[in-house]
C-alpha positions as CSV (number, residue, x, y, z in Angstrom):
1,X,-24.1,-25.1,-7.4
2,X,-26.7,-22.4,-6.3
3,X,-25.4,-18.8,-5.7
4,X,-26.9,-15.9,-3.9
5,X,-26.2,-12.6,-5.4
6,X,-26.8,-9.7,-3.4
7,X,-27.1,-5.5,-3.8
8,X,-28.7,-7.1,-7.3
9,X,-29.6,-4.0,-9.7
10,X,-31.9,-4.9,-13.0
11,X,-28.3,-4.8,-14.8
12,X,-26.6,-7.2,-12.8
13,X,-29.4,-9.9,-13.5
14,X,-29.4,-9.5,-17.1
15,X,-25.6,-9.1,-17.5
16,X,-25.1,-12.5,-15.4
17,X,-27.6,-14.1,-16.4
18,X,-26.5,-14.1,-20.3
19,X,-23.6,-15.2,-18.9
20,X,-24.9,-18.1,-17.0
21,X,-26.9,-19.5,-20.3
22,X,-24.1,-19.4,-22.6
23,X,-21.3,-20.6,-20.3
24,X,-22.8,-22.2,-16.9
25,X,-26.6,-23.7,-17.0
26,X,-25.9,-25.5,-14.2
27,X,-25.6,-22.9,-12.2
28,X,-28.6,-21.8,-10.5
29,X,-28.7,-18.2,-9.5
30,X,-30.8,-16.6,-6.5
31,X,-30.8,-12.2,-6.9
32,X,-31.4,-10.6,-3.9
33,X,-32.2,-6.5,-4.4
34,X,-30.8,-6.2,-0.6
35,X,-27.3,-6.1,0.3
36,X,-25.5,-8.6,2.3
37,X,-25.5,-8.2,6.0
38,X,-25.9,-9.6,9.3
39,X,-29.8,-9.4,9.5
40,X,-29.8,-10.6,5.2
41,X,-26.9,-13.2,5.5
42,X,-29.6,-16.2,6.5
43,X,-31.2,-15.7,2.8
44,X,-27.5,-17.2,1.9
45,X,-27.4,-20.1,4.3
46,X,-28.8,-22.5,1.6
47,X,-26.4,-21.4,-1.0
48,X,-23.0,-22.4,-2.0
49,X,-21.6,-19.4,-3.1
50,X,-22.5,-15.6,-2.3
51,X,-21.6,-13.1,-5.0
52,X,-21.7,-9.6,-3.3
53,X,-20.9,-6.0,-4.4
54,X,-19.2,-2.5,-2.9
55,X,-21.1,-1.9,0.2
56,X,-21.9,-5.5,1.1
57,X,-21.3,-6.2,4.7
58,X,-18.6,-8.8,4.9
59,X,-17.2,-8.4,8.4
60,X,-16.1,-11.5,10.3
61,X,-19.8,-12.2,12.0
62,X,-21.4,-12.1,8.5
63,X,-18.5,-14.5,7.2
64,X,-19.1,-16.9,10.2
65,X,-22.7,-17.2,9.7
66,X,-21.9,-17.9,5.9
67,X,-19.8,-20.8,6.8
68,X,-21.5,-21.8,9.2
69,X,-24.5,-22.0,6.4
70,X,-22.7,-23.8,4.2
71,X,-21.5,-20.8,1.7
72,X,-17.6,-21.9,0.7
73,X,-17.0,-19.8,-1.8
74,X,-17.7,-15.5,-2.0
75,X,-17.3,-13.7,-5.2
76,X,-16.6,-10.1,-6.0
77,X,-18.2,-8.5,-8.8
78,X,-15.6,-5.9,-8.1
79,X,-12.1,-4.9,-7.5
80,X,-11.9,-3.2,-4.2
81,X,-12.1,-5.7,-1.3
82,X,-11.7,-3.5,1.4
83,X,-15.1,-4.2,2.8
84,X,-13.6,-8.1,3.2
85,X,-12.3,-9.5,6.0
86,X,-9.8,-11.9,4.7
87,X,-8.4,-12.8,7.6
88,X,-11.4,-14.1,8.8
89,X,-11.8,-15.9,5.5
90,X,-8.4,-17.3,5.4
91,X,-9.2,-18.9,9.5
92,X,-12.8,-20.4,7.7
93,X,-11.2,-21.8,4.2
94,X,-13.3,-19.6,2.2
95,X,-12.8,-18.9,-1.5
96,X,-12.8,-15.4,-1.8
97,X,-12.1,-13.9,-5.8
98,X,-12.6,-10.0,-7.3
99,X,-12.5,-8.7,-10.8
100,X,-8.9,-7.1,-10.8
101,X,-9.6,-5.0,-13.9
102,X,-12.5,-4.1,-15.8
103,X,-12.4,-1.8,-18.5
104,X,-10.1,0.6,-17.0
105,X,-10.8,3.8,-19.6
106,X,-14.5,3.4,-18.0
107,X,-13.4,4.9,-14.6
108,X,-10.6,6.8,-16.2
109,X,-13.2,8.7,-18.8
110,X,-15.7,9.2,-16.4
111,X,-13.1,11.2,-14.3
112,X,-12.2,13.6,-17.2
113,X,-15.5,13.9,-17.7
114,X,-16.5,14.5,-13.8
115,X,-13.3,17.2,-14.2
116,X,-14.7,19.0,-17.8
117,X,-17.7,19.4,-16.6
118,X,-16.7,21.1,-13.4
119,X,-14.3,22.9,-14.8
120,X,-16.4,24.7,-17.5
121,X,-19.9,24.4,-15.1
122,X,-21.7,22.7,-17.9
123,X,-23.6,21.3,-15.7
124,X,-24.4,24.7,-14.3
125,X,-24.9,26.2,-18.0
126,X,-27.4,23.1,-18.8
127,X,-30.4,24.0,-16.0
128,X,-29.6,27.7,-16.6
129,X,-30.4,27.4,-20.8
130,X,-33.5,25.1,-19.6
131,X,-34.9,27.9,-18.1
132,X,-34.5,30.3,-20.8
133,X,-31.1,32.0,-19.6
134,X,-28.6,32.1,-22.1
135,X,-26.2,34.5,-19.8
136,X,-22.8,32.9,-19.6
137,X,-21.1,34.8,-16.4
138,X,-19.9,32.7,-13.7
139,X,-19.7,30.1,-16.0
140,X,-16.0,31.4,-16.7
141,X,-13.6,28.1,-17.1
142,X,-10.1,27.1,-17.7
143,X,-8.0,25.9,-20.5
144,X,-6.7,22.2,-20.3
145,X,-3.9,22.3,-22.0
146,X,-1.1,22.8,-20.2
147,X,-2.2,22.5,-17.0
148,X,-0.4,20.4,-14.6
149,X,-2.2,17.2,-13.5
150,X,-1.3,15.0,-10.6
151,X,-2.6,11.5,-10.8
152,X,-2.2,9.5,-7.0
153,X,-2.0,5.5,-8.0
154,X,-0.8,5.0,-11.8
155,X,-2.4,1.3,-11.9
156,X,-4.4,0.2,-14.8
157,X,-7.2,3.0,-14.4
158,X,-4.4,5.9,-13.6
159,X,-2.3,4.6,-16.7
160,X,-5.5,4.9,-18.9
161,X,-6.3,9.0,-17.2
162,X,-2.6,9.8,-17.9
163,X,-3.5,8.6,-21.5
164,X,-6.3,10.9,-21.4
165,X,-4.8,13.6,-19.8
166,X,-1.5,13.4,-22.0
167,X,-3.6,14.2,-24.8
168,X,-4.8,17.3,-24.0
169,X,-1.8,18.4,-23.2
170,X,-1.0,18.6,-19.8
171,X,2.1,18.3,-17.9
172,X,1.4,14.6,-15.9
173,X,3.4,14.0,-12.5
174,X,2.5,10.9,-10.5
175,X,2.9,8.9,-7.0
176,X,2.9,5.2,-6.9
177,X,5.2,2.9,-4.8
178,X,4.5,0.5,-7.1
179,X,4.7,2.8,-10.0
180,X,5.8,0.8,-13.3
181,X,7.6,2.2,-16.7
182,X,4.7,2.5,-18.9
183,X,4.4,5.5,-17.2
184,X,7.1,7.1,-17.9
185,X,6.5,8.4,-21.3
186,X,3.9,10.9,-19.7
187,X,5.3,12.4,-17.1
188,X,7.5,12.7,-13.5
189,X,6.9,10.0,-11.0
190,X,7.2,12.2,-7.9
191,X,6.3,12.1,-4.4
192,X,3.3,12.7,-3.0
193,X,4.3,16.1,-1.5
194,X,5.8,17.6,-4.4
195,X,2.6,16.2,-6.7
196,X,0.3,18.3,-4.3
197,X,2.5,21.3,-4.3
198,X,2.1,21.8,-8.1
199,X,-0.9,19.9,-9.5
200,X,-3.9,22.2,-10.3
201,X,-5.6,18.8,-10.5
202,X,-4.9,15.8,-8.3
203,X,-7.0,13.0,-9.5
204,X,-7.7,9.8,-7.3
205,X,-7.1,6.3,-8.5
206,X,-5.4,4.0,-5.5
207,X,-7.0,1.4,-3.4
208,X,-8.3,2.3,0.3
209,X,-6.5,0.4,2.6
210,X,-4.7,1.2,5.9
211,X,-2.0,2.6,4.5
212,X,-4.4,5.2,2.3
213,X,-7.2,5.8,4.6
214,X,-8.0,9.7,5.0
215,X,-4.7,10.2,2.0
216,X,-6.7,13.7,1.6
217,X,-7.0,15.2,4.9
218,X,-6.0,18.4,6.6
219,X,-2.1,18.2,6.4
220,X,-1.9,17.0,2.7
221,X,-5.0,19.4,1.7
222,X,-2.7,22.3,3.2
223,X,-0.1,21.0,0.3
224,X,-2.3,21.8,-2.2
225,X,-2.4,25.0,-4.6
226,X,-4.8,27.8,-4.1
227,X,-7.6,26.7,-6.0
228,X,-6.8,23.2,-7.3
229,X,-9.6,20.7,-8.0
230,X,-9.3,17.5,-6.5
231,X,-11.6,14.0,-8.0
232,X,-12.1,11.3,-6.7
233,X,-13.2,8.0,-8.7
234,X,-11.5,5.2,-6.5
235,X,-12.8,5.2,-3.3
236,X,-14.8,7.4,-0.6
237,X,-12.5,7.0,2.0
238,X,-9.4,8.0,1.0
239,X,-10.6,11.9,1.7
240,X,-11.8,13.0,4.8
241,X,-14.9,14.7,4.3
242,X,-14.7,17.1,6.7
243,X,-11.4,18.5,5.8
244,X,-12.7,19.0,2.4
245,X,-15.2,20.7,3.8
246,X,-13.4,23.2,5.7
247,X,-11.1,23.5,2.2
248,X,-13.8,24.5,0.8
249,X,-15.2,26.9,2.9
250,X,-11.7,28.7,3.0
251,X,-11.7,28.7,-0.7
252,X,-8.4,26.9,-0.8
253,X,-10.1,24.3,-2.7
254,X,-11.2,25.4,-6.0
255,X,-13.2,22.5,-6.7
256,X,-14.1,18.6,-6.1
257,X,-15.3,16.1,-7.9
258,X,-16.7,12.8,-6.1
259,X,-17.8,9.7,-7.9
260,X,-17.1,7.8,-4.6
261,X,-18.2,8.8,-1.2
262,X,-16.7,7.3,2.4
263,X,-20.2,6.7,4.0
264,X,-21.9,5.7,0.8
265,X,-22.8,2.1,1.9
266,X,-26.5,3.2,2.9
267,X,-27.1,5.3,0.5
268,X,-25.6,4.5,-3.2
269,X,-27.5,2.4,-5.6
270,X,-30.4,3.4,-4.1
271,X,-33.5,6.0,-4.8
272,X,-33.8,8.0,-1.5
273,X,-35.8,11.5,-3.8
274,X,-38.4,10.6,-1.8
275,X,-37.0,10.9,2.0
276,X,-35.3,13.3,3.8
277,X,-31.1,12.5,4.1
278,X,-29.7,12.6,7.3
279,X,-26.2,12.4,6.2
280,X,-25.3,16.2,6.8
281,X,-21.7,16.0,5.9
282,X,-22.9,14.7,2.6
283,X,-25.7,17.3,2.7
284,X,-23.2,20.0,3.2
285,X,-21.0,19.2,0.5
286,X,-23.8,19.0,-2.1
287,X,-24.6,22.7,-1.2
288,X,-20.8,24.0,-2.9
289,X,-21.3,25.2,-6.1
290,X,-18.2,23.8,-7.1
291,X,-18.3,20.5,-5.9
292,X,-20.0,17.4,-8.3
293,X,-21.4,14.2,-6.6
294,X,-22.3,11.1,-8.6
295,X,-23.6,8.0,-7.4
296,X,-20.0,5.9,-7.7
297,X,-20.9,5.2,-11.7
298,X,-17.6,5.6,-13.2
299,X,-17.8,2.2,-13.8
300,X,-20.7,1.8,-15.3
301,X,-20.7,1.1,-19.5
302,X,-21.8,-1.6,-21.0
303,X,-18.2,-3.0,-21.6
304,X,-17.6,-2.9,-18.3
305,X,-20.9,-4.6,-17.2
306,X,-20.1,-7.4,-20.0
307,X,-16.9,-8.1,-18.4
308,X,-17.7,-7.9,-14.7
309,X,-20.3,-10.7,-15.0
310,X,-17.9,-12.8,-17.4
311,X,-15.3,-12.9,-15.1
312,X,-17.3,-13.2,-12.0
313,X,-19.2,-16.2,-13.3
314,X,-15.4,-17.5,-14.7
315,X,-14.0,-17.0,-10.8
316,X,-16.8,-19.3,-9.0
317,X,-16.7,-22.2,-11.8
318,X,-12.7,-22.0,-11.0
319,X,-13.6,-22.8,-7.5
320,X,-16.0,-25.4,-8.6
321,X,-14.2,-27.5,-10.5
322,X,-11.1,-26.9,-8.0
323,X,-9.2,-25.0,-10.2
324,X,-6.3,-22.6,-9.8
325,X,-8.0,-19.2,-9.6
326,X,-5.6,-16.4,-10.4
327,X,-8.1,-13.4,-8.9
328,X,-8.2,-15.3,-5.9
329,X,-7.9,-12.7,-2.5
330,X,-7.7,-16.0,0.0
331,X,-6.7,-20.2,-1.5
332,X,-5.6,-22.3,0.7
333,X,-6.0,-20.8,3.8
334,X,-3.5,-18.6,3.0
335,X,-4.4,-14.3,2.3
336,X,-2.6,-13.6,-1.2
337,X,-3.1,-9.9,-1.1
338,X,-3.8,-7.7,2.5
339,X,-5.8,-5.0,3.1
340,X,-3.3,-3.7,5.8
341,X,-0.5,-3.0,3.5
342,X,1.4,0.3,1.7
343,X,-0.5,1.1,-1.3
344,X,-1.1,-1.6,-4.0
345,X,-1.7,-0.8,-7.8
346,X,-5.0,-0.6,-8.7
């Protein structure tokens, strides 16, 4: 079995690789730094298995020429799977697997600490003290405690931010279709109107699919308090930039958070310090004082990492010794879970 893994960071080789030695030295392993796409996909053609990340290209013309190369089986080191086309899969017989759930309180940390830091401007306080200034105005924050948080998507990663959340002290509200009781011993599950109407932070944590596309646009933004922050950890393109932009500008929005951004495929993962950026919407937003951008890292802890490549490696040998796979997106020729659906958990 030889796989190609593509979008390949330093980290993924060395967390697959130990991986591979301990529990599958047969399989041989091919890392390309590129991601997958149309003009890379003929680096895959002499492989049996692609394993591909985020903002891989996996469109039905890239998943033709796969097949047609001989690849039979795609793995996810991931859990979104919006960037698959599983219909085109299910037609070709591919094997197509994610990583459900990895280390849920790694995204759900990373978005209290994406919200503490904007909400007390540390980040603002720590180049100002570099440079020798010690003055603390406009640096004025906001107690916690209390405040009412609004968390969109209460899967594994929203359960573990209400967790969070819940011990501070807040008052938690929620909206999930799909919303289960262990949610219910911190807070209202409510719909999405009413959890805009009163949250002073909405925090992001469903998967982007049809049904979620643009969740945060104009209309729904208009629902929101004067001065709310809003986060985003999931994924880019459930806000419409643009919208948020003019939020912004209005000062309706009191501040955003984005670990994830919708036109982050060419640019994420990637050192770009030393070129000029044409994306101007992202540009644009990076010039609000009260707006954070990270590189979509919430996921990114060691844990995580450990369990990512674990399970990845545990999905393709599944397939290789014709195992039942229980992460499996297409078996069969038959899609188990749709992109094109109401909102799933996460």
């Amino acid at each position: 079995m030889k796989l190609a893994v593509f979008s390949a960071k330093s980290y993924d080789r060395a967390y697959l690789d130990e991986v591979r030695t301990a529990h599958h030295p047969q399989l041989r392993i091919e890392y390309h730094a590129f991601a997958l796409s149309a003009e890379t996909v003929p680096l895959a053609c002499d492989c049996d298995a692609v394993c591909v990340f985020v903002n891989d290209t996996l469109d039905a013309p890239v998943l033709r020429a796969l097949h047609e190369g001989g690849v039979r089986a795609i793995v996810l080191r991931c859990a979104g799977f919006n960037h698959v086309d599983l219909g085109t899969a299910e037609e070709l017989g591919l094997f197509v697997a994610n990583v459900p759930a990895y280390s849920p309180e790694a995204v759900a940390e990373f978005a209290v600490a994406l919200i503490q830091t904007l909400n007390r401007k540390t980040h603002r306080a720590y180049n100002r003290v570099r440079e020798g200034n010690f003055n603390i105005e406009g640096l004025l924050g906001s107690t916690l405690h209390g405040k009412t948080v609004g968390i969109v998507g209460v899967g594994r990663i929203g359960l573990a931010t209400a967790r969070i959340f819940h011990g501070f002290g807040c008052k938690l509200l929620a909206h999930d279709p799909f919303a289960s009781e262990e949610f219910r011993p911190y807070g209202a599950i409510v719909d999405l109107e009413t959890l805009l109407r009163e949250s002073e932070i909405v925090s992001l944590h469903c998967p982007l699919n049809e049904g979620t596309r643009h969740l945060i646009n104009e209309q729904t933004l208009a629902l929101m308090r004067p001065g709310a922050m809003l986060v985003n950890t999931s994924r880019g393109g459930l806000i419409d930039s643009s919208a948020v932009i003019q939020a912004l500008k209005t000062h309706h929005l009191g501040g955003l958070a984005l670990d994830v951004y919708e036109a982050e495929g060419e640019l994420f993962y990637n050192d770009h310090s030393g070129e000029i950026i044409d994306d101007d919407v992202l540009m644009r937003l990076m010039t609000f004082p009260n707006v954070l951008v990270c590189g979509h890292q919430g996921f990114f802890t060691r844990e995580a990492l450990t369990e990512i490549a674990g399970v990845t490696l545990s999905n393709l040998a599944d397939f290789t010794n014709g195992r039942s796979c229980r992460n499996s997106l297409v078996a069969e020729g038959h899609v188990l879970v749709r992109n094109d659906t109401a909102p799933v958990r996460l």
